[in-house]
N, CA, C and O of each residue as an XYZ file, in Angstrom:
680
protein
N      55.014      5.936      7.193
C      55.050      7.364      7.022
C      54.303      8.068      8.151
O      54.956      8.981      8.657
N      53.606      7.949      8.447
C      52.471      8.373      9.552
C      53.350      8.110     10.948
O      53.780      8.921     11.769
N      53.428      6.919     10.902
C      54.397      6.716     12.107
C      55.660      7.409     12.940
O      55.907      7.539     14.138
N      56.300      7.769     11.774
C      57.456      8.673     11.526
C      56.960     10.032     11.997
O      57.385     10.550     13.030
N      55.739     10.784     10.942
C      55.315     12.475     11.358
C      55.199     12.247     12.337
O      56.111     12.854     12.898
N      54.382     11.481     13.392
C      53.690     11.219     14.707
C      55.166     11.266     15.204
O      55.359     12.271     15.887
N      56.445     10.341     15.039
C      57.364     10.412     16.054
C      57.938     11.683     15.985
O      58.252     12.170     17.071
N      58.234     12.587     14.606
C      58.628     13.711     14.774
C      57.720     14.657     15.321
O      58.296     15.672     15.714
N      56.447     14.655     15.481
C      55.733     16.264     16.080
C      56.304     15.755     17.515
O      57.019     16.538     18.141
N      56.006     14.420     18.083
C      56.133     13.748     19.450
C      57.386     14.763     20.180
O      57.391     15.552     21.125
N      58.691     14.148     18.930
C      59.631     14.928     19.358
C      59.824     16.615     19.884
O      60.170     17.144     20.939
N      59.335     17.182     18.331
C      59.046     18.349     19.162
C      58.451     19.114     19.870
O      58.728     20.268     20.198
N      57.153     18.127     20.257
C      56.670     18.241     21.378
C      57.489     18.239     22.700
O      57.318     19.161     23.497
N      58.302     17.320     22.942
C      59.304     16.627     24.174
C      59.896     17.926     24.044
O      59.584     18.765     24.889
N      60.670     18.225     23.163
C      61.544     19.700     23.078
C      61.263     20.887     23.191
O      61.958     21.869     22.932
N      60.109     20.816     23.630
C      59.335     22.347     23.440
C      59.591     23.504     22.599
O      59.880     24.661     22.902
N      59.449     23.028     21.656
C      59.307     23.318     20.122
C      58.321     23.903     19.452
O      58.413     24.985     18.871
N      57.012     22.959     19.538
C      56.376     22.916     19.592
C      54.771     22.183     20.222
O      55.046     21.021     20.519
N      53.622     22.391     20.443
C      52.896     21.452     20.681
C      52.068     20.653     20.461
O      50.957     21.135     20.245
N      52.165     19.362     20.417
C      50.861     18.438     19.611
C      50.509     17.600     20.259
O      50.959     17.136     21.307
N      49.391     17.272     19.465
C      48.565     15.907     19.889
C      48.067     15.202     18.837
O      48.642     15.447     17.777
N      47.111     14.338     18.781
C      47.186     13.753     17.406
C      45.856     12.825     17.505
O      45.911     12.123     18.515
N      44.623     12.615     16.706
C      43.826     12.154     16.764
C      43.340     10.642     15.984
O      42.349     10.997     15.346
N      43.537      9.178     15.724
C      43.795      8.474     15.265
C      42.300      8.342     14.791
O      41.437      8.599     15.631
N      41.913      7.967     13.531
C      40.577      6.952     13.721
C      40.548      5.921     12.703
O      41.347      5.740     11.784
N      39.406      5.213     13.037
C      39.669      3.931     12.371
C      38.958      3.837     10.764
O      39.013      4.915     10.171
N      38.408      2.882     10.112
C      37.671      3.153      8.988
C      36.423      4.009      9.027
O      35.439      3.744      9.718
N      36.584      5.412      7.959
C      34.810      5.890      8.515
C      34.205      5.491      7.972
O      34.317      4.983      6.856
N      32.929      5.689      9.002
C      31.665      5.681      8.134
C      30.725      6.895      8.920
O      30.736      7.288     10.087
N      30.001      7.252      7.858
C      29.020      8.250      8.128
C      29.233      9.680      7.457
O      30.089      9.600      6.577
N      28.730     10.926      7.602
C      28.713     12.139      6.444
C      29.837     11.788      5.805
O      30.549     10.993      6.419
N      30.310     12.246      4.462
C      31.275     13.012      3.973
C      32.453     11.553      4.257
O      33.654     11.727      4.049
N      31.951     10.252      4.711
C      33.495      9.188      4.732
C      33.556      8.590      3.526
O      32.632      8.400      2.735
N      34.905      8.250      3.411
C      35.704      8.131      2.453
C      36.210      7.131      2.953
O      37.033      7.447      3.812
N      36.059      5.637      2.760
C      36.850      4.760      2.930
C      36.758      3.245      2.316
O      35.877      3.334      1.461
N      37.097      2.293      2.330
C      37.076      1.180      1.720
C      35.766      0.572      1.522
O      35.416      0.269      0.381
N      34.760      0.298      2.858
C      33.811      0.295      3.112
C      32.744      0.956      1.747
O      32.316      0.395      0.738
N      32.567      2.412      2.275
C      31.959      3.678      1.608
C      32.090      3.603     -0.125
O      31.209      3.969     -0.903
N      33.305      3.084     -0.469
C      33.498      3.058     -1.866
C      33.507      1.787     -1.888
O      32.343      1.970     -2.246
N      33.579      1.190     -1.877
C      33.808     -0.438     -2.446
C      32.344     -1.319     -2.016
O      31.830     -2.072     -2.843
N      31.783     -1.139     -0.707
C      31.087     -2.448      0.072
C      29.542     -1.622     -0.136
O      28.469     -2.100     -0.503
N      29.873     -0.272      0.230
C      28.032      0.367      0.155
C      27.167      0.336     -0.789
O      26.076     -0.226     -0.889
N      27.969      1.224     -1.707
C      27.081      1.127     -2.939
C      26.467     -0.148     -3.830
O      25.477     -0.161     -4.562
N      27.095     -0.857     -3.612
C      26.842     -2.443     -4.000
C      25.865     -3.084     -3.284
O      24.974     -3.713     -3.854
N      25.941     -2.990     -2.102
C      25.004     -3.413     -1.128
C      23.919     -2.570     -1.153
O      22.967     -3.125     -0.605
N      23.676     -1.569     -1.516
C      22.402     -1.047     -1.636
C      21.947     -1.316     -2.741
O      20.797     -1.712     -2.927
N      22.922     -1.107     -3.746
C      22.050     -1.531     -5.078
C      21.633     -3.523     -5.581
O      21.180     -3.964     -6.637
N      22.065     -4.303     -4.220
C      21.987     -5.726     -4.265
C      22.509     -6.021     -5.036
O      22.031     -6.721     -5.929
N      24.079     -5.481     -5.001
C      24.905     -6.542     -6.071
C      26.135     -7.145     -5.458
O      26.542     -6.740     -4.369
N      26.630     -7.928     -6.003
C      27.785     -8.526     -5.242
C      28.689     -7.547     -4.874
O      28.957     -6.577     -5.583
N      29.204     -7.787     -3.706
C      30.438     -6.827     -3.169
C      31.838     -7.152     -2.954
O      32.173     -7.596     -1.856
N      32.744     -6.969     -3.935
C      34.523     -7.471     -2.960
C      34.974     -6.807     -2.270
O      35.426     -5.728     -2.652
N      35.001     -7.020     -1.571
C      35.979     -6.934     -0.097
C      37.570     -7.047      0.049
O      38.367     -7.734     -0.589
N      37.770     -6.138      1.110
C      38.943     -6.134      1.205
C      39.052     -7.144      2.443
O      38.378     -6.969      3.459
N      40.030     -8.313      2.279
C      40.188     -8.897      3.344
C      38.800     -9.658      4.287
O      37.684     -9.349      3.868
N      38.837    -10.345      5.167
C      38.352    -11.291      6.319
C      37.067    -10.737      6.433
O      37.050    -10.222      7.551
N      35.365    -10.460      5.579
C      34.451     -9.533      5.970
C      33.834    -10.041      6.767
O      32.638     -9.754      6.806
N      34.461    -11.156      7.891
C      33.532    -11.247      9.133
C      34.731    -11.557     10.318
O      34.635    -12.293     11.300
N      35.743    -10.838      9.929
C      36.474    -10.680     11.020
C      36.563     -9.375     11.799
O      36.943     -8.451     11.081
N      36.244     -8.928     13.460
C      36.284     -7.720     13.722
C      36.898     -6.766     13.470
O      38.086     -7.073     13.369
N      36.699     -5.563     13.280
C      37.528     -4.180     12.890
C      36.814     -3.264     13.468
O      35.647     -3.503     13.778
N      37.393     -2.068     13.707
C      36.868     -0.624     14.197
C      37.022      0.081     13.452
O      38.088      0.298     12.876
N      35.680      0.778     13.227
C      35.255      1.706     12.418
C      34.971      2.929     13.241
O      34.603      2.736     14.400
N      35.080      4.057     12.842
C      35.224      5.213     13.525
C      34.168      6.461     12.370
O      34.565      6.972     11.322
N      32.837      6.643     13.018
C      31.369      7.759     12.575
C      32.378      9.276     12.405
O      32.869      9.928     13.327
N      32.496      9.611     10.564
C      33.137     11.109     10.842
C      32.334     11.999     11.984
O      32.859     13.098     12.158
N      31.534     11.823     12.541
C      31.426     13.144     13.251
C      31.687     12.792     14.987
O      31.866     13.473     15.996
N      31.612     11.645     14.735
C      32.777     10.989     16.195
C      34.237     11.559     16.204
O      34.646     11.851     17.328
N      34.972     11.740     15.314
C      36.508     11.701     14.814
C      36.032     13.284     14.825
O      37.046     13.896     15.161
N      35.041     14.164     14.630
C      34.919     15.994     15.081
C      34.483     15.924     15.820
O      33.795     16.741     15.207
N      33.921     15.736     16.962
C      33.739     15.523     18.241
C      35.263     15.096     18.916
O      35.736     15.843     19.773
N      35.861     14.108     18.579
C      37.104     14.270     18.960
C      38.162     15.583     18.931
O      38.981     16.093     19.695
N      37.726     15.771     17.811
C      38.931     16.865     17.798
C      38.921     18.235     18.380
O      39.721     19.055     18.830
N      37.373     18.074     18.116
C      37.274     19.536     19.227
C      37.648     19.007     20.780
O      38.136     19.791     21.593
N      37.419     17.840     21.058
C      37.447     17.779     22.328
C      38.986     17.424     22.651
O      39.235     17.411     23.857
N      39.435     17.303     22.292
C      41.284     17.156     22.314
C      41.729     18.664     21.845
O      42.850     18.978     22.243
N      41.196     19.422     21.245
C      42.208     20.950     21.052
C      41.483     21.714     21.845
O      41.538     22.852     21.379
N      40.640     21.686     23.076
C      40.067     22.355     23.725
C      40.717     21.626     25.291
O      40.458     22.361     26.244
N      41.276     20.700     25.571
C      41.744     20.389     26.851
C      43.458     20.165     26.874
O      44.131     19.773     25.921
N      43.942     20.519     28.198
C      45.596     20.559     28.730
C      46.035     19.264     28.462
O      47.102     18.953     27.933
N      44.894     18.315     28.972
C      45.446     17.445     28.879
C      45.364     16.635     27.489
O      46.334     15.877     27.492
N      44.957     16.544     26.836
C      45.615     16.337     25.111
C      46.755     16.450     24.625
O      47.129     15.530     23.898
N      47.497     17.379     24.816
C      48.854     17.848     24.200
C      50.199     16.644     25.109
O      50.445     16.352     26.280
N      50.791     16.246     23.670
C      51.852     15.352     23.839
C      51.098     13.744     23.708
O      51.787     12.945     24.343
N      50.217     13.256     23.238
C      50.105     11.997     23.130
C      48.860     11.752     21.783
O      48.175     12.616     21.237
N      48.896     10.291     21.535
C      48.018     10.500     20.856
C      46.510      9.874     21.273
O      46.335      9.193     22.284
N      45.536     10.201     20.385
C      44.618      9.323     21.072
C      43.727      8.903     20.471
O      43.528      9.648     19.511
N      42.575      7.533     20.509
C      42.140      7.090     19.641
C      40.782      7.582     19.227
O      40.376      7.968     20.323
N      39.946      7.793     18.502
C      38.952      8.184     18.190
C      37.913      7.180     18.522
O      37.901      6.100     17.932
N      36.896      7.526     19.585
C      35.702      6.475     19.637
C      35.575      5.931     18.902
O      35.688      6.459     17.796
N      35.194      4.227     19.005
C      35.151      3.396     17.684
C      33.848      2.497     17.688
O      33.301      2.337     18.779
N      33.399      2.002     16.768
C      32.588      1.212     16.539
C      33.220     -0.369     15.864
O      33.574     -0.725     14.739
N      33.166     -0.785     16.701
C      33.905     -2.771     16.661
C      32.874     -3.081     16.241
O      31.936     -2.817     16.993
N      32.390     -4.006     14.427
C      31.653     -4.762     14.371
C      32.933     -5.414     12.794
O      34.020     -5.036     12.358
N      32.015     -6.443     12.473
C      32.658     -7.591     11.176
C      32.001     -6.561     10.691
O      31.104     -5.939     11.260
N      32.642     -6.288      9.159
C      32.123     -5.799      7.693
C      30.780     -6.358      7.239
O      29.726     -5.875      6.826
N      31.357     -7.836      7.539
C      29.363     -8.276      7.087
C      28.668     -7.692      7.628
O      27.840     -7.098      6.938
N      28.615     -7.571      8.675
C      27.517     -7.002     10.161
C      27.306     -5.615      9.401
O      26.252     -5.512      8.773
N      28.101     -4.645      9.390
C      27.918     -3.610      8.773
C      27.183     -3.621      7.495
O      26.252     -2.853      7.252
N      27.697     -4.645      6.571
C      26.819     -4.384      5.204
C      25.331     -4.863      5.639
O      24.475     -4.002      5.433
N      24.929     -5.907      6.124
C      23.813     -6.330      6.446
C      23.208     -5.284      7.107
O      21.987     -5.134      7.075
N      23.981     -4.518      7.727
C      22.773     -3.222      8.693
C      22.136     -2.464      7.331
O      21.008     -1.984      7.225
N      23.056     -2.498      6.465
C      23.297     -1.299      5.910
C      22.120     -1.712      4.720
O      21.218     -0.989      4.298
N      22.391     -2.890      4.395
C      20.973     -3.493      2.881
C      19.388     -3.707      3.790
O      18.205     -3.700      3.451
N      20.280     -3.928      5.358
C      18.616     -3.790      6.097
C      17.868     -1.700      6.074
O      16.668     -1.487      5.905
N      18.847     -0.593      6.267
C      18.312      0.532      6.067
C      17.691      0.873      4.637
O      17.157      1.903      4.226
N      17.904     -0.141      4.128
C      17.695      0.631      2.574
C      17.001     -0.238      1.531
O      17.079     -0.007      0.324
N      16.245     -1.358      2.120
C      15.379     -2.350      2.251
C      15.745     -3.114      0.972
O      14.855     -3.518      0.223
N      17.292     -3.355      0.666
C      18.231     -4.067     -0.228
C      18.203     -5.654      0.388
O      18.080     -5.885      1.591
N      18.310     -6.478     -0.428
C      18.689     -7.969     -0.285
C      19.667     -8.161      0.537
O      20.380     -7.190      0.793
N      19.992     -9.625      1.242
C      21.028     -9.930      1.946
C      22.282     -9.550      1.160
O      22.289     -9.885     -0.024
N      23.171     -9.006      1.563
C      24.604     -8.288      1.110
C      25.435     -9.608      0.788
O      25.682    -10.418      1.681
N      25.859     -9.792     -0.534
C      26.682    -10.941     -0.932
C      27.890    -10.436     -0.827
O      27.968     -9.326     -1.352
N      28.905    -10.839     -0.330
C      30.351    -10.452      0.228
C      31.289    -11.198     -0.329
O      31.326    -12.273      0.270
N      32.255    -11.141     -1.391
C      33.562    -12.225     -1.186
C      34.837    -11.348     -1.607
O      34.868    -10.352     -2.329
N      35.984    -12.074     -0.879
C      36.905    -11.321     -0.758
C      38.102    -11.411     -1.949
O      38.502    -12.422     -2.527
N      38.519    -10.064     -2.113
C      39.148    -10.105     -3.078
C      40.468    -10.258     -2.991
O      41.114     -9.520     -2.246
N      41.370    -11.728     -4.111
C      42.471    -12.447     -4.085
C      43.751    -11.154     -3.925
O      43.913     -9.934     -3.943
N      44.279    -12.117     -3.805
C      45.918    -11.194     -3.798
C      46.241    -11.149     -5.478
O      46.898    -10.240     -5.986
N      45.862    -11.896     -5.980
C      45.826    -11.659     -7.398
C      44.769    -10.288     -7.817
O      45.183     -9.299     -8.423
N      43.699    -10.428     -7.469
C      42.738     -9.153     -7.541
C      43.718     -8.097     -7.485
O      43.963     -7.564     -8.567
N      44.144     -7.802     -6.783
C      44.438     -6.694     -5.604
C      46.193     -6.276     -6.221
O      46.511     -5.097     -6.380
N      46.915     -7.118     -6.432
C      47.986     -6.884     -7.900
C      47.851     -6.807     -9.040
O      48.810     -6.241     -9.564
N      46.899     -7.192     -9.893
C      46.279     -6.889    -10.750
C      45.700     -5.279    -10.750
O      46.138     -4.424    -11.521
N      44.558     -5.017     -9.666
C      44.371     -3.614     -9.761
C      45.280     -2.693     -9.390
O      44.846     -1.550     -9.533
N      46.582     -2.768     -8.890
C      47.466     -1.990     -8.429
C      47.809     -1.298     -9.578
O      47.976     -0.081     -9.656
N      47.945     -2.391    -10.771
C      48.717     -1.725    -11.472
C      47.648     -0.668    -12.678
O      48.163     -0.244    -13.712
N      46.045     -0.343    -12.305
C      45.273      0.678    -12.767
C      45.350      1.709    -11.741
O      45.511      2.835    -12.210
N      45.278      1.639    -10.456
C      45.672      2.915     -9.790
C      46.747      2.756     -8.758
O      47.499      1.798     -8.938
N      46.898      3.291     -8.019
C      47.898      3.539     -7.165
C      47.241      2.990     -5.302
O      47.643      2.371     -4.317
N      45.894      3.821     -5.841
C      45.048      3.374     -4.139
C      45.081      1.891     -3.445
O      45.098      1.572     -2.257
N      45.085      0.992     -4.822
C      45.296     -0.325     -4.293
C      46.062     -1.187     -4.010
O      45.716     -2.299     -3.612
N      47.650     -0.675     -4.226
C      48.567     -0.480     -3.256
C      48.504     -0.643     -2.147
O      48.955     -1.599     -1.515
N      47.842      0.419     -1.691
C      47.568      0.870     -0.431
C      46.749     -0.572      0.430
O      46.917     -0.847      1.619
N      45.961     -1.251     -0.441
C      45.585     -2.090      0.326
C      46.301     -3.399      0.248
O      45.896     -4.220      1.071
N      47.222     -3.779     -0.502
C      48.059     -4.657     -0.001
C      48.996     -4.800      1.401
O      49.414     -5.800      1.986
N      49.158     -3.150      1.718
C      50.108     -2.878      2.394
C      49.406     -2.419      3.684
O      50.019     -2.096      4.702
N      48.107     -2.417      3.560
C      47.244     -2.361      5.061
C      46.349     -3.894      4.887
O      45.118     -3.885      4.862
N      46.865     -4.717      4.814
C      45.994     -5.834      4.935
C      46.161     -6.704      6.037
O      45.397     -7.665      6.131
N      47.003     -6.525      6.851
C      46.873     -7.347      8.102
C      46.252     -6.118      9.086
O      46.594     -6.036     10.266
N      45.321     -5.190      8.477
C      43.817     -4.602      8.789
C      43.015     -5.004      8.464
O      41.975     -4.621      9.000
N      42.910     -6.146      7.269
C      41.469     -6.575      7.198
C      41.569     -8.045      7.574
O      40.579     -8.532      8.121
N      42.515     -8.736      7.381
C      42.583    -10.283      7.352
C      41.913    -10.790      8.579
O      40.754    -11.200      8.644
N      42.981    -10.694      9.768
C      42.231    -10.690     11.359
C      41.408     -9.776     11.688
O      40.808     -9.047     10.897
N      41.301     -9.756     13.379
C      40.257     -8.877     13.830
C      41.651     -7.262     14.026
O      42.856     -7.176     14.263
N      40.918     -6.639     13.846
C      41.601     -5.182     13.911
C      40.669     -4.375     14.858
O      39.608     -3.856     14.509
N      41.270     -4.337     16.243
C      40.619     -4.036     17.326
C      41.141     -2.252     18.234
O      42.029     -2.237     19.086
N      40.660     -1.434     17.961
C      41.469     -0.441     18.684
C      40.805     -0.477     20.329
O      39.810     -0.994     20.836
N      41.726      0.208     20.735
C      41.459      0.611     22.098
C      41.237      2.299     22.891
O      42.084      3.074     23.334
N      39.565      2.416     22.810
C      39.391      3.924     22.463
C      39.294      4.235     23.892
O      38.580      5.200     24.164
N      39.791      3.698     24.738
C      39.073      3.728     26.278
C      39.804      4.793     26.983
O      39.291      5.294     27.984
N      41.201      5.270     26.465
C      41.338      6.542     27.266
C      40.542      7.453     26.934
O      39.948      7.984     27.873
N      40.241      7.955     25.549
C      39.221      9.133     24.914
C      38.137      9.076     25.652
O      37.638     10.029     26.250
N      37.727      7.913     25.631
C      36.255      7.856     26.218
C      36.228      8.181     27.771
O      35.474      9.080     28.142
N      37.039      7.474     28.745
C      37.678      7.733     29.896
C      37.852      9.112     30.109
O      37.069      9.561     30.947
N      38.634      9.932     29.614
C      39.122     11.273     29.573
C      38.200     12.061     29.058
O      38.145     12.924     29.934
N      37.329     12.416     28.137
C      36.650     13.138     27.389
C      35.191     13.065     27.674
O      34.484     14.017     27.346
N      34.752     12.174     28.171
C      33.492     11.031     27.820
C      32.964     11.407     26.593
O      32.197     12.165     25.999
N      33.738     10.523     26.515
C      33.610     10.846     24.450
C      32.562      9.472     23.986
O      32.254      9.108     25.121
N      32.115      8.874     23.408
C      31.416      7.531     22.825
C      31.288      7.601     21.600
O      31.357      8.617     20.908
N      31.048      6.265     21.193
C      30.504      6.212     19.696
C      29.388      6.407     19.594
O      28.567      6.645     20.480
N      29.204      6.294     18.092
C      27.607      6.136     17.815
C      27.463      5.307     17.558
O      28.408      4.620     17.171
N      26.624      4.986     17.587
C      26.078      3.322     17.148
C      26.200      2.625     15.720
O      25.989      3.596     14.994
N      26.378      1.710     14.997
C      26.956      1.350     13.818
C      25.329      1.650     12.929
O      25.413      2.066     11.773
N      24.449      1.502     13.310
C      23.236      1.864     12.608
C      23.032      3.694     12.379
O      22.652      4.340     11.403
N      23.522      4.155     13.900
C      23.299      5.581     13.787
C      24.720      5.965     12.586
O      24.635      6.855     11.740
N      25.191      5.624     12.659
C      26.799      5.897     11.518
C      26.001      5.599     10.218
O      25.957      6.336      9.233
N      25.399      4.446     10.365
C      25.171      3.794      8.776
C      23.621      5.144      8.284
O      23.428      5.651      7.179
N      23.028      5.294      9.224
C      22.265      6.095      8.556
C      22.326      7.771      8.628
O      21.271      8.391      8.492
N      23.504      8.443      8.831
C      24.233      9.244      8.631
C      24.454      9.431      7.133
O      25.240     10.288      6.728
């Protein structure tokens, strides 16, 4: 679905139609994020209790600090060159463990117990909400490493991340 809006604004971008650009980011973390991590892996880990996981939690992924992903956006709807492509939001590459462990180290919680939850889990809960769906169908995002490539933003913008500690204690 995403793929699709992105090819249609693209289009009418090409057509001069209209103009866009488009800002990608990866899992957040930090103010106000909302993501697998944030709901599922944090709260557990602070309160030292076991955590399931979605998928591989020591395989790499990029995570993307909400106020990295507004820093982006101002900085992409304020330049010429933005319009017509998309681009990635500074990211922070670490394993999920790495992250929970920063995260039970800020908040002076026990080592973060991690195990990942079955494909049985994960069909089973589908059928109480709808969200977990969603993670069957993004899971070759968590299994391997899930690596973006933020280097034009950063290149173009000098845009950077924040650091996975400065995110985590956000």
């Amino acid at each position: 679905m995403r793929a699709e809006l992105w090819r249609q604004a693209k289009e009418a971008h090409d057509g001069g139609r209209l103009r866009a650009t488009e800002v990608r980011a990866g899992q957040y973390l930090g103010p106000g994020a909302v993501s697998a991590f944030t709901l599922l892996v944090a709260p557990r880990v602070r309160d030292g209790e076991l955590a399931l996981v979605h998928g591989n939690p020591d395989a790499a992924h990029s995570f993307s600090c909400t106020e990295d992903v507004a820093a982006a956006l101002v900085a992409v709807s304020r330049d010429e060159r933005a319009w017509g492509r998309a681009w990635h939001a500074p990211v922070i590459t670490t394993a999920l463990r790495q992250a929970a462990t920063e995260l039970a180290e800020l908040h002076g919680a026990a080592e973060p117990r991690l195990e990942p939850l079955t494909e049985r889990d994960l069909t089973l809960l589908s059928f109480t909400d709808p969200l977990w769906r969603e993670f069957t169908e993004m899971s070759y995002m968590s299994e391997r490493p899930f690596i973006v490539d933020d280097s034009d933003i950063r290149g173009t913008f000098k845009l950077k991340p924040s650091t996975l500690r400065e995110a985590l204690m956000a």
